[in-house]
Residue frames relative to the residue before (quaternion, step in Angstrom):
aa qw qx qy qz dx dy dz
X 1.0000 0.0000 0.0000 0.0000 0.00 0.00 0.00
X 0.5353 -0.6484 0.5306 0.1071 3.74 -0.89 0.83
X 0.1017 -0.8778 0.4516 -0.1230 3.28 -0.09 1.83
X 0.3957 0.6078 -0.4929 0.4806 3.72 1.75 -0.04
X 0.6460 -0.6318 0.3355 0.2663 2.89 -1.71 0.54
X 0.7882 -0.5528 0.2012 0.1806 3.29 -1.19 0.56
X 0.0828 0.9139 -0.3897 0.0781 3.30 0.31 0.96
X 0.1129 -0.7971 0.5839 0.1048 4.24 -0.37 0.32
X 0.2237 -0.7542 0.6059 -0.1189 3.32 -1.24 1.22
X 0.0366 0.8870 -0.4471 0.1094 2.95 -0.06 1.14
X 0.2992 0.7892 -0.3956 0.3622 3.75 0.38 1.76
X 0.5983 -0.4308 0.5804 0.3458 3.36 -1.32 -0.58
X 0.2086 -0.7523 0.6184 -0.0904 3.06 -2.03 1.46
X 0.1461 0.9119 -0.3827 0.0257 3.51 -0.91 0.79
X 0.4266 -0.6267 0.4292 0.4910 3.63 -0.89 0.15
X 0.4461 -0.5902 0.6500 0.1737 3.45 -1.16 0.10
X 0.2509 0.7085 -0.6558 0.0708 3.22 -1.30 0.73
X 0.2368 -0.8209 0.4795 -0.2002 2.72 -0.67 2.30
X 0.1353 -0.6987 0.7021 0.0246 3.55 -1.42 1.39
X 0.0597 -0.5446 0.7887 0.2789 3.26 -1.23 0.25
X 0.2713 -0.5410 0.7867 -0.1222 2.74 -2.19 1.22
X 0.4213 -0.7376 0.4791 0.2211 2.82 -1.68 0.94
X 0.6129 0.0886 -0.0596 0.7829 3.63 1.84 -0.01
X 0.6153 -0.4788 0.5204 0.3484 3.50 -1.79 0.41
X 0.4910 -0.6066 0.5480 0.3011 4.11 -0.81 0.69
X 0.4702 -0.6393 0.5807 0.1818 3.09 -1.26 0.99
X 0.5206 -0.4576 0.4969 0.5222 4.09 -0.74 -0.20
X 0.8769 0.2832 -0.1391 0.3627 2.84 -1.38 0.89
X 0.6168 0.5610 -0.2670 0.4832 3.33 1.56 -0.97
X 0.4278 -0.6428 0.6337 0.0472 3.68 -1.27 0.92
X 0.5391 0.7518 -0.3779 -0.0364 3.69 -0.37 0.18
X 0.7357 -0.5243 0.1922 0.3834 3.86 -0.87 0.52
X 0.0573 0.8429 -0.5158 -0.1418 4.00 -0.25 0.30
X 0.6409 -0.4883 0.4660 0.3655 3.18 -1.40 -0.39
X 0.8626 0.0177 0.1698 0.4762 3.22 -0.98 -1.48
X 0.1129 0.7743 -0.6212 -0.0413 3.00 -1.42 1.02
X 0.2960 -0.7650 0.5690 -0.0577 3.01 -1.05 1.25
X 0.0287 0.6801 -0.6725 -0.2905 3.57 -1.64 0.14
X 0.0267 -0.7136 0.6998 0.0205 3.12 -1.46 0.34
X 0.6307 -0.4394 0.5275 0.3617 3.86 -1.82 0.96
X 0.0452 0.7626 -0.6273 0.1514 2.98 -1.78 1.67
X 0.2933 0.7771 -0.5146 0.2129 3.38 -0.62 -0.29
X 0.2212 -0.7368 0.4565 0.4470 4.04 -0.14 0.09
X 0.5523 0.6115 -0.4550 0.3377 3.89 0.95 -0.28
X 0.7170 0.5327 -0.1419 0.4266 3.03 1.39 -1.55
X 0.6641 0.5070 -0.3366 0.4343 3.58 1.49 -0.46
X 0.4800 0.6826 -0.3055 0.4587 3.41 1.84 -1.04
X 0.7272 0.4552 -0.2729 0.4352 3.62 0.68 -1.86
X 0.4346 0.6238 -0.5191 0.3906 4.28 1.13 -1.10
X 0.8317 0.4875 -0.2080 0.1654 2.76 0.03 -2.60
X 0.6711 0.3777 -0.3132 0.5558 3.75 1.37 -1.18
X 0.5681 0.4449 -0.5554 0.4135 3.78 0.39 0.50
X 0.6869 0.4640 -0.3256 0.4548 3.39 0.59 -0.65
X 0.6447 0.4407 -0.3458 0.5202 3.90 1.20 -0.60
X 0.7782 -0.4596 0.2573 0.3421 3.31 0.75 0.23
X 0.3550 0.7524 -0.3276 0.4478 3.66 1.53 0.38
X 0.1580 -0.6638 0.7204 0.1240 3.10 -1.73 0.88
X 0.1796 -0.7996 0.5720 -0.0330 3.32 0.03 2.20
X 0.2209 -0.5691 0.7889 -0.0708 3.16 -1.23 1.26
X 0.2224 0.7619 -0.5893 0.1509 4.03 -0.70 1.15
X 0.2943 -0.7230 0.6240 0.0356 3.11 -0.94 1.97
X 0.1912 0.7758 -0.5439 0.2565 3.36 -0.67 0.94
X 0.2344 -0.8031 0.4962 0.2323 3.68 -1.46 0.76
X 0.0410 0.8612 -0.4823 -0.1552 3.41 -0.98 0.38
X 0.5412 -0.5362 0.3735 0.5292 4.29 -0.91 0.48
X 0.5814 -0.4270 0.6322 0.2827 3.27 -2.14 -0.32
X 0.5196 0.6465 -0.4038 0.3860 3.15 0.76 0.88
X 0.6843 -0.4109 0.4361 0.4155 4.34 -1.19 -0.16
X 0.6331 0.3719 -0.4658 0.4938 3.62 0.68 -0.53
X 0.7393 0.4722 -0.3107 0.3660 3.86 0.95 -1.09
X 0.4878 0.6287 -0.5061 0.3328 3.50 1.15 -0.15
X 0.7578 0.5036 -0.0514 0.4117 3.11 1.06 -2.11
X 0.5364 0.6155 -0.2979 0.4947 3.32 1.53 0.15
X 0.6807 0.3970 -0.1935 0.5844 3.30 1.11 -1.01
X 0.7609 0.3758 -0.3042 0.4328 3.71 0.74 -0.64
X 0.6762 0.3814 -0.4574 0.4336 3.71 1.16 0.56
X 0.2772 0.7193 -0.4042 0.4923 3.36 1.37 0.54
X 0.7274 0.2706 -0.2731 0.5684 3.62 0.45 -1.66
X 0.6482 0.5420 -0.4335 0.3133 3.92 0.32 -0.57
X 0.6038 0.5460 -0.2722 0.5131 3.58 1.60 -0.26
X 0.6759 -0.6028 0.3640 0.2173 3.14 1.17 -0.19
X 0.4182 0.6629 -0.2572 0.5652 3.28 2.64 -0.34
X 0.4841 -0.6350 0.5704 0.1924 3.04 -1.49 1.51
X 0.0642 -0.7417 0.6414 0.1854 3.84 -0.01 0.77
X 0.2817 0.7329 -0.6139 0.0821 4.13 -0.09 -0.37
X 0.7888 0.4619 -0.0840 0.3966 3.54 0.99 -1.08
X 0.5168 0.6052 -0.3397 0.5013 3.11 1.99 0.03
X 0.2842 -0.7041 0.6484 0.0552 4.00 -0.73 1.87
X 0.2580 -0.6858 0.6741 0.0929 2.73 -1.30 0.85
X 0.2805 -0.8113 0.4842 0.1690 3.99 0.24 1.40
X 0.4427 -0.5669 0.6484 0.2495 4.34 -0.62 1.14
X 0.8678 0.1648 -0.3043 0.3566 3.85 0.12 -0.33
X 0.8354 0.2000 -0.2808 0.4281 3.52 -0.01 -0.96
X 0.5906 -0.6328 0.4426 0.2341 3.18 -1.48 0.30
X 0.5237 -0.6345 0.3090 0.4771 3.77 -0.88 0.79
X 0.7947 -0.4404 0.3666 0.2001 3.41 -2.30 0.29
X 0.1009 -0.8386 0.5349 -0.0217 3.37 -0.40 1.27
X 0.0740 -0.6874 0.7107 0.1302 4.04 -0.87 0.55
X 0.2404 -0.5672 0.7834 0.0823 2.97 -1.45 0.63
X 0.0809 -0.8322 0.5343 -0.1242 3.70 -0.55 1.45
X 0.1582 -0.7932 0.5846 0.0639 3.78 -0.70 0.97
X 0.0769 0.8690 -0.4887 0.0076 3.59 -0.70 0.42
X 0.1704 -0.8937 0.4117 0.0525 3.51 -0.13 1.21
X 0.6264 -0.5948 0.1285 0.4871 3.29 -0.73 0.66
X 0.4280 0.6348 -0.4450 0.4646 3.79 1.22 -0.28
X 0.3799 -0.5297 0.6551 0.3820 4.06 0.56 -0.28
X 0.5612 0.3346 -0.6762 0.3403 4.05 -0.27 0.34
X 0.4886 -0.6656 0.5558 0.0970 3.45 -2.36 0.31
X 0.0002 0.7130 -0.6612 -0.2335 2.94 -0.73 -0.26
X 0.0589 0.7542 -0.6527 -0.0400 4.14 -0.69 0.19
X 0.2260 -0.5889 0.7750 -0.0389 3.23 -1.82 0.69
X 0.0264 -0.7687 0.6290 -0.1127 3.69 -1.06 1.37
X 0.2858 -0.6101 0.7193 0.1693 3.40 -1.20 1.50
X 0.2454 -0.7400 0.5488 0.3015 3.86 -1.02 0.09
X 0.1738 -0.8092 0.5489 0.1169 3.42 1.04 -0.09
X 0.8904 -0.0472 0.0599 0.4488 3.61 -0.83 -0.84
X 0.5343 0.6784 -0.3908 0.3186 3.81 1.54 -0.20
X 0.5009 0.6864 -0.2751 0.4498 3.25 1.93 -1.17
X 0.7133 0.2909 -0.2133 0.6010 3.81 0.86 -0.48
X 0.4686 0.4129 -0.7100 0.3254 4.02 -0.11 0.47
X 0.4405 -0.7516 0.4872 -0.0608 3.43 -1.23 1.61
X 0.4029 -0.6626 0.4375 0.4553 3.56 -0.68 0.01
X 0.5681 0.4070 -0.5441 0.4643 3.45 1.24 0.08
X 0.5963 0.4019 -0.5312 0.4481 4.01 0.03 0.28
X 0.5245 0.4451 -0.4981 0.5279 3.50 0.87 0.38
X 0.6805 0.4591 -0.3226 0.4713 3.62 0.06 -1.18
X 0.5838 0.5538 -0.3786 0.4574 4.00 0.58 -1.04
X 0.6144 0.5062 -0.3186 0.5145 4.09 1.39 -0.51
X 0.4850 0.6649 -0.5638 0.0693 3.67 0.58 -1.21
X 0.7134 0.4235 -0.3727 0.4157 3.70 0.33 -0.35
X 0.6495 0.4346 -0.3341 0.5269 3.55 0.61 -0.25
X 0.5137 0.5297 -0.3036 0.6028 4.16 1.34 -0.48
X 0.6676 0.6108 -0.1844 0.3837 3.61 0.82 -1.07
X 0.7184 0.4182 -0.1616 0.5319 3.21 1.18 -1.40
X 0.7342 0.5612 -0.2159 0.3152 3.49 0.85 -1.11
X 0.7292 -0.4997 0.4195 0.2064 3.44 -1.84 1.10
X 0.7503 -0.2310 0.1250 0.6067 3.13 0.93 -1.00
X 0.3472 -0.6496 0.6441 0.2065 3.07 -1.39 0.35
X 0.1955 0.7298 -0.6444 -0.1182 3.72 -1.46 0.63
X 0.2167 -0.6629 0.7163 0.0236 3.56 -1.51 0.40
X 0.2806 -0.5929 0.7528 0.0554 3.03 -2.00 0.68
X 0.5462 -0.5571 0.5973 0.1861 3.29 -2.32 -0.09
X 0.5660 0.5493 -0.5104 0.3426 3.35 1.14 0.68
X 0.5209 0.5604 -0.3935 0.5097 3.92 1.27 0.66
X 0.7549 -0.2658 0.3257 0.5035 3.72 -1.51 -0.25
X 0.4292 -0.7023 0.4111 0.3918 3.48 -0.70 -0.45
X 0.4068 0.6000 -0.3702 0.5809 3.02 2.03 -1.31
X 0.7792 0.1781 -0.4608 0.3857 4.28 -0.38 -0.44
X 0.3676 0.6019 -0.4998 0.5028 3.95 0.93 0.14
X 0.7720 0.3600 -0.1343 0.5063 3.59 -0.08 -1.19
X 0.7550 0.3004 -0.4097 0.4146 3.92 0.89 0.04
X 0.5537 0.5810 -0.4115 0.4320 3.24 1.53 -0.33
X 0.7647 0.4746 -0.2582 0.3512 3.69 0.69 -0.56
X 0.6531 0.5168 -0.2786 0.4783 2.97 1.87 -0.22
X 0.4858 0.6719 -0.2112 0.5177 3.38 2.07 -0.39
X 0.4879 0.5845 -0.2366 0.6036 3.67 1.59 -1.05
X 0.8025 0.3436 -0.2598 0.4128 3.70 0.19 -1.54
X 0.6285 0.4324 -0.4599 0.4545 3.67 0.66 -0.52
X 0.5961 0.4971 -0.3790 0.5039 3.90 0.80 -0.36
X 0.4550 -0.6158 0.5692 0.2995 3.60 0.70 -0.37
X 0.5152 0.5855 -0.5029 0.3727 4.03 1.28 0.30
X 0.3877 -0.6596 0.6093 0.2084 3.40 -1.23 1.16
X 0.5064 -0.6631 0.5487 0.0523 3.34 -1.81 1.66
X 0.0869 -0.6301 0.7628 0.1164 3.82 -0.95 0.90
X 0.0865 0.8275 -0.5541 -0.0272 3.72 -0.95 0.80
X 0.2099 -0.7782 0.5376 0.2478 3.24 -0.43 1.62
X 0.3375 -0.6680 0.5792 0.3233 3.97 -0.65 0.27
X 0.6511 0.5657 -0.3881 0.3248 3.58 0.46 0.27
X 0.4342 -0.1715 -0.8831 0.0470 1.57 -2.34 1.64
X 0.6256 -0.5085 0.3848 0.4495 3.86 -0.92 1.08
X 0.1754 0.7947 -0.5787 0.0532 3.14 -1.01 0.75
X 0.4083 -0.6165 0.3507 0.5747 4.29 0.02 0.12
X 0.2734 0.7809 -0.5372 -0.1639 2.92 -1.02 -0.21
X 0.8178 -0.4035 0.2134 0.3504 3.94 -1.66 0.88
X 0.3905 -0.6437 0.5460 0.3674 3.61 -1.23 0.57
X 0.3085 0.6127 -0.5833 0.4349 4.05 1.34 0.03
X 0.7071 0.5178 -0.3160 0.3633 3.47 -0.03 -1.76
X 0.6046 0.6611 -0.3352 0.2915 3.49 0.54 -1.66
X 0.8228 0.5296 -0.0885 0.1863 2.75 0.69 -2.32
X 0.6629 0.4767 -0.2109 0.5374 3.38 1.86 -0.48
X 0.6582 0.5182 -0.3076 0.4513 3.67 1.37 0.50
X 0.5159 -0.7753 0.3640 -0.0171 3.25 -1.35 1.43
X 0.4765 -0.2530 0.0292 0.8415 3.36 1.74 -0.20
X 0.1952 -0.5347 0.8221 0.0001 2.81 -2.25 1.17
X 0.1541 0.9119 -0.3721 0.0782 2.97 -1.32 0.97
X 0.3081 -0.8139 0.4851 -0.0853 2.64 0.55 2.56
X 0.4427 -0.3495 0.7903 0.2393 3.24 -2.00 1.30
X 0.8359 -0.3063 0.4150 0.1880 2.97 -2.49 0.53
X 0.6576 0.2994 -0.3384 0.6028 4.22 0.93 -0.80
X 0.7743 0.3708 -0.4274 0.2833 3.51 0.06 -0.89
X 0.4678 0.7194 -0.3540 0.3718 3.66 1.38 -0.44
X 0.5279 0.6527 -0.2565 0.4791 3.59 1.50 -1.51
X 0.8424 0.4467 -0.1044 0.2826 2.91 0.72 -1.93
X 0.6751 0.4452 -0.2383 0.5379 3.32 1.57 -0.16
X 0.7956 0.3675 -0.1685 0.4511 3.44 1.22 -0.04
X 0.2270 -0.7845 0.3868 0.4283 3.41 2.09 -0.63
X 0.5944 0.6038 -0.4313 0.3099 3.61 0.90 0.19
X 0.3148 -0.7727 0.5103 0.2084 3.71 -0.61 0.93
X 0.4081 -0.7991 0.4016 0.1832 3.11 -0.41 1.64
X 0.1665 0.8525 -0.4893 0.0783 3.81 1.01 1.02
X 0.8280 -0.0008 0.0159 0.5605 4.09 1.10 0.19
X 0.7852 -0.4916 0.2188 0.3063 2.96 -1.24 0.95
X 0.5980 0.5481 -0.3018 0.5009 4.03 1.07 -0.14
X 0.5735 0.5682 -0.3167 0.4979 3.42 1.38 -1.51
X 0.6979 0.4621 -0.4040 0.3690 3.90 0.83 -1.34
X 0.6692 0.5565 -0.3775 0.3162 3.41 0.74 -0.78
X 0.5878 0.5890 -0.3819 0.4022 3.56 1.15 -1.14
X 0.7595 0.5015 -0.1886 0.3689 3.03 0.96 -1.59
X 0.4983 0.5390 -0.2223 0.6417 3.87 1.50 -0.14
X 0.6069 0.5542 -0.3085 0.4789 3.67 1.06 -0.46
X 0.6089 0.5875 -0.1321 0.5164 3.21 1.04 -1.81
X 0.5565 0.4066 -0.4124 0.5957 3.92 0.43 -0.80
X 0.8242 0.3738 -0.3588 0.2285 3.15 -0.37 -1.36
X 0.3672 0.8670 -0.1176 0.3158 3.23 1.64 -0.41
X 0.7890 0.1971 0.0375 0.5808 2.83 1.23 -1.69
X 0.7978 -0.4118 0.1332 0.4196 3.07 1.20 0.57
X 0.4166 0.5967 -0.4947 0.4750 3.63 1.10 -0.12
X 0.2237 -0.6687 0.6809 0.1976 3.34 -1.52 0.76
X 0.7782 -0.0596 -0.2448 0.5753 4.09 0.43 0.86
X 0.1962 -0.6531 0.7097 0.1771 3.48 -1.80 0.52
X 0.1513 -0.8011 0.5769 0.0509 3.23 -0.88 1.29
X 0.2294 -0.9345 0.2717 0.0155 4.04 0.51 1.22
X 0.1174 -0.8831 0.4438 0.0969 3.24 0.75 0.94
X 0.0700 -0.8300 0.5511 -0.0491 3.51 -0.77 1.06
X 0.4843 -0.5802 0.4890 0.4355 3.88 1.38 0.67
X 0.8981 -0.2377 0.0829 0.3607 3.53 -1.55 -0.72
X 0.4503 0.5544 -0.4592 0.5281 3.60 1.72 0.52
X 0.5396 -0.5991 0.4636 0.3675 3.81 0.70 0.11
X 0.5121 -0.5007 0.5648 0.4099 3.51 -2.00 -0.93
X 0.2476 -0.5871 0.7472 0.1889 2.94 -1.89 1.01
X 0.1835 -0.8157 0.5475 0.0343 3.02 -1.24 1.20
X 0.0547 0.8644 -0.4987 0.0320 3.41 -0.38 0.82
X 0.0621 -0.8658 0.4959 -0.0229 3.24 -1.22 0.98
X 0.5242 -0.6201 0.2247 0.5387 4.09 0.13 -0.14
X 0.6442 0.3657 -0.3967 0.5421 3.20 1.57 0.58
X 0.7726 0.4964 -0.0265 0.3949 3.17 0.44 -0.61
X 0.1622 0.7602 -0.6278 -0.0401 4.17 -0.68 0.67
X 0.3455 0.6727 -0.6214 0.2050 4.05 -1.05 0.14
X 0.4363 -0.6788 0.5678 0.1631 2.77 -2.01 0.80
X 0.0239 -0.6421 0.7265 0.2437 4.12 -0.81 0.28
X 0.4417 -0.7440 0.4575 0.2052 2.75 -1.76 0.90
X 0.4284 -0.5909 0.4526 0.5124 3.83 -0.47 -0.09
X 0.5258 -0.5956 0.4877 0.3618 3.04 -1.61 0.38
X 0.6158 -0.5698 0.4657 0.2815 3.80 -1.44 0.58
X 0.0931 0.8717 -0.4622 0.1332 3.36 -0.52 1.54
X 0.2949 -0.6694 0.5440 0.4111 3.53 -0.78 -0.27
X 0.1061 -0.7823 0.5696 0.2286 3.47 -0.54 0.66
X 0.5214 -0.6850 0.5052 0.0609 2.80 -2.10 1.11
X 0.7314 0.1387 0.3100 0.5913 2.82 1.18 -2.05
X 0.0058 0.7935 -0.5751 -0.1989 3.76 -0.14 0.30
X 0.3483 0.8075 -0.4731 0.0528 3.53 1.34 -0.66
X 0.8099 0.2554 -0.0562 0.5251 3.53 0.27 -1.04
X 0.4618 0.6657 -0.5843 0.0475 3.88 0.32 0.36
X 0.7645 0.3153 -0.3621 0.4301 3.23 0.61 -1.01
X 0.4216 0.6465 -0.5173 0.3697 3.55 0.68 0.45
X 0.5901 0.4502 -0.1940 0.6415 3.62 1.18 -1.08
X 0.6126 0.4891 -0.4319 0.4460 3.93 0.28 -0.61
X 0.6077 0.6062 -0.3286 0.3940 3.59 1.02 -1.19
X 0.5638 0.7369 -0.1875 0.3224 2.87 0.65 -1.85
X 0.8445 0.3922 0.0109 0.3646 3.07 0.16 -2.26
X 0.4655 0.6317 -0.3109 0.5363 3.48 2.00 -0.98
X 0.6829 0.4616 -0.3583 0.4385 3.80 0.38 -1.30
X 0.7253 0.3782 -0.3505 0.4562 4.05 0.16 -0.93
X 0.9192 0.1816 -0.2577 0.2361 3.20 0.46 -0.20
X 0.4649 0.4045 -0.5508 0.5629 2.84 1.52 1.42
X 0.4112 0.4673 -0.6584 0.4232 3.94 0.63 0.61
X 0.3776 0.8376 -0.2411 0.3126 3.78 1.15 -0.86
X 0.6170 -0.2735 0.4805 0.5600 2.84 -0.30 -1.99
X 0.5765 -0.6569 0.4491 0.1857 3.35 -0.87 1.39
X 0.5378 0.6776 -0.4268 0.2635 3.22 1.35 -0.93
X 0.5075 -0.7052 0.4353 0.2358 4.21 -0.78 0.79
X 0.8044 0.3070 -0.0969 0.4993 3.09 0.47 -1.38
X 0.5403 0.6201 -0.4129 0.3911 3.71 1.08 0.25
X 0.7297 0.4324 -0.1256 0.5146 2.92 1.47 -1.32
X 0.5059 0.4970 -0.4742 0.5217 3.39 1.15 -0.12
X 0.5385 0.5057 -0.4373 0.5129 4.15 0.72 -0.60
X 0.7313 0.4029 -0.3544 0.4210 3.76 0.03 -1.52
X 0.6527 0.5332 -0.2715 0.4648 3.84 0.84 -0.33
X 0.6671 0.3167 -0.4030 0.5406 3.97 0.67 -0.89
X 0.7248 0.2321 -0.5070 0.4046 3.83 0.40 0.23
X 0.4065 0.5695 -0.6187 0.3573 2.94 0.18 0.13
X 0.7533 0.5442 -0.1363 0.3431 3.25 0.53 -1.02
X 0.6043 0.5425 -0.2846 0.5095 2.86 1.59 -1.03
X 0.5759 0.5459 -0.4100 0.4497 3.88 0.83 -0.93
X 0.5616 0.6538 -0.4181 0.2870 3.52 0.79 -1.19
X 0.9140 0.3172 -0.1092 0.2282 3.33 0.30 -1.48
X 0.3111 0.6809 -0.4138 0.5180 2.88 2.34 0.48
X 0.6245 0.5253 -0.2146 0.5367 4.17 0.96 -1.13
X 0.2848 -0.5153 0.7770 0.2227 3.85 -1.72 0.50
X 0.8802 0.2616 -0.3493 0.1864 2.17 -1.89 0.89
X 0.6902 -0.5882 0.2422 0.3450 4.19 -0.92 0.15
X 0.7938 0.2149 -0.1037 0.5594 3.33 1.04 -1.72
X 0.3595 0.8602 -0.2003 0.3013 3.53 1.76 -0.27
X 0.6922 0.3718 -0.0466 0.6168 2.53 1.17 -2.46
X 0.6406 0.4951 -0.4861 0.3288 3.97 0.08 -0.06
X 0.5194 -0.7250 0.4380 0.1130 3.30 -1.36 1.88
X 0.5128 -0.5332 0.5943 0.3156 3.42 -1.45 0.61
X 0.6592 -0.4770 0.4459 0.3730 3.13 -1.72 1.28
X 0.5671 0.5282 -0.4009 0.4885 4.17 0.67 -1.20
X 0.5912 0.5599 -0.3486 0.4642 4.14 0.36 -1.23
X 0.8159 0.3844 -0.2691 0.3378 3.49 0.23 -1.18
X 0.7651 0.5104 -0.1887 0.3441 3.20 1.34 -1.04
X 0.7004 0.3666 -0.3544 0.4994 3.21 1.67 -0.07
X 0.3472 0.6014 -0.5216 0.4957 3.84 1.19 0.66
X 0.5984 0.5700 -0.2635 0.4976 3.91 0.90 -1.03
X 0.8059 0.1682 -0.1876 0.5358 3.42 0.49 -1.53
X 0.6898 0.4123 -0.4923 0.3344 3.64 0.44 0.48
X 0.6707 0.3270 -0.2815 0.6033 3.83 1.09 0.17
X 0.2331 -0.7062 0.6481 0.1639 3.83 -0.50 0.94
X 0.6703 -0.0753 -0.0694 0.7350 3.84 0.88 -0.28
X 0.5839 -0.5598 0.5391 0.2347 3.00 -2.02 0.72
């Protein structure tokens, strides 16, 4: 049984289906790959792995079909160690599928049916309040309704649980929403997309890290791939850097960054620690194929930390 602290995730789950490719297809373009593979996806579901594996008791509200991908979804969950209780099984649509490209550079390209995510509700949120209640932290993503986004974070704040919010896939969204979240943490497009600033240099990140804070977010945690995170808070600006990798896979990092951000601010409040215990995490990620695969044991993370005093 899983004795780290308590944490609830509240998102979307899928199968993967994975090509290596020697380059991302052009439109229209047809071309030969390599390996193909499936493997568990979803960004809730990769977020909820990654804090079980960093050391979380993951509680993960989430919908899936009556179908083989949802069986085998829910039963690697319990093998992680993931409270499934809150996982619906939806009578009509069928579970989430990505269709995932990967070139030999480790960039993606991915395409997502939502099947049964399109219907996790704010009443499958509410159907959690006691498990939202209990928990360190609450995080969520933008691959669900928004209305159950916008009840889970408002369900957290009446409990007094602080919100990691990944903004991804970029989407707008309300300074209400904003105002009830503890670190957001836009990659470089979804940042643009919430702030209209084009993150083209090191001033643009601040403005754009300003702006969050702006609308109400009490930290912006800026993912920038192999430039690291700018971290900003109303005390505080700096960049950590990422650690020096080959990438394999990017598919799941900032999904695993998330992940890794929640345990170890249920942890220790401290910011900028947990933003470290997270870029490796992350960093291990992109060394590994695949989504829930590529996310590092809590041991993985801690000896990347204690073997590099700076990256």
């Amino acid at each position: 049984m899983p004795t780290g602290m308590p944490i609830v995730v509240v998102g979307s789950t899928n199968t993967d289906m994975i090509i290596r490719t020697p380059r991302i297809p052009r439109p229209g373009e047809t071309i030969l790959g390599e390996d193909f593979f499936m493997a568990a996806g979803g960004k809730g579901a990769n977020q909820a792995v990654a804090a079980a594996r960093a050391g979380g008791q993951v509680t993960f509200v989430a919908r899936v079909g009556r179908d083989v991908f949802g069986r085998q979804a829910i039963e690697g969950f319990r093998q992680e160690g993931i409270n499934v209780k809150h996982i619906a099984c939806d009578p009509e649509k069928p579970s989430g599928v990505a269709l995932i490209f990967v070139s030999e550079s480790g960039e993606n390209s991915i395409a997502v049916a939502s099947g049964a995510n399109s219907r996790l509700s704010p009443q499958d949120v509410e159907r959690a309040d006691q498990a939202i209640g209990a928990a360190k932290i609450l995080v969520t993503q933008l691959e669900i309704p928004l209305e159950t986004v916008e009840s889970a974070v408002r369900l957290a704040g009446r409990h007094g649980v602080p919100v990691v919010l990944n903004p991804a896939p970029a989407r707008p969204l309300s300074d209400d929403l904003l105002q009830h979240v503890a670190v957001i943490t836009p990659n470089e497009t979804e940042a643009e997309l919430l702030t209209g600033i084009p993150l083209e240099n090191d001033d643009a990140i601040e403005q754009a890290a300003d702006v969050l804070l702006g609308r109400g977010v009490r930290a912006a945690a800026i993912t920038l791939g192999a430039l690291g995170v700018f971290l900003a808070t109303g005390r505080k600006r700096c960049r950590l850097p990422a650690f020096p990798v080959t990438p394999v896979d990017t598919t799941a990092a900032g999904d695993v960054f998330n992940g890794a951000l929640a345990v170890a601010l249920a942890e220790d409040p401290d910011l900028e620690r947990a933003v470290r215990f997270a870029t490796a995490a992350a960093a291990i990620s992109v060394t590994r194929l695949g989504a829930q695969p590529s996310a590092p044991a809590r041991e993985d993370i801690l000896r990347l930390l204690t073997s590099r005093s700076s990256p």
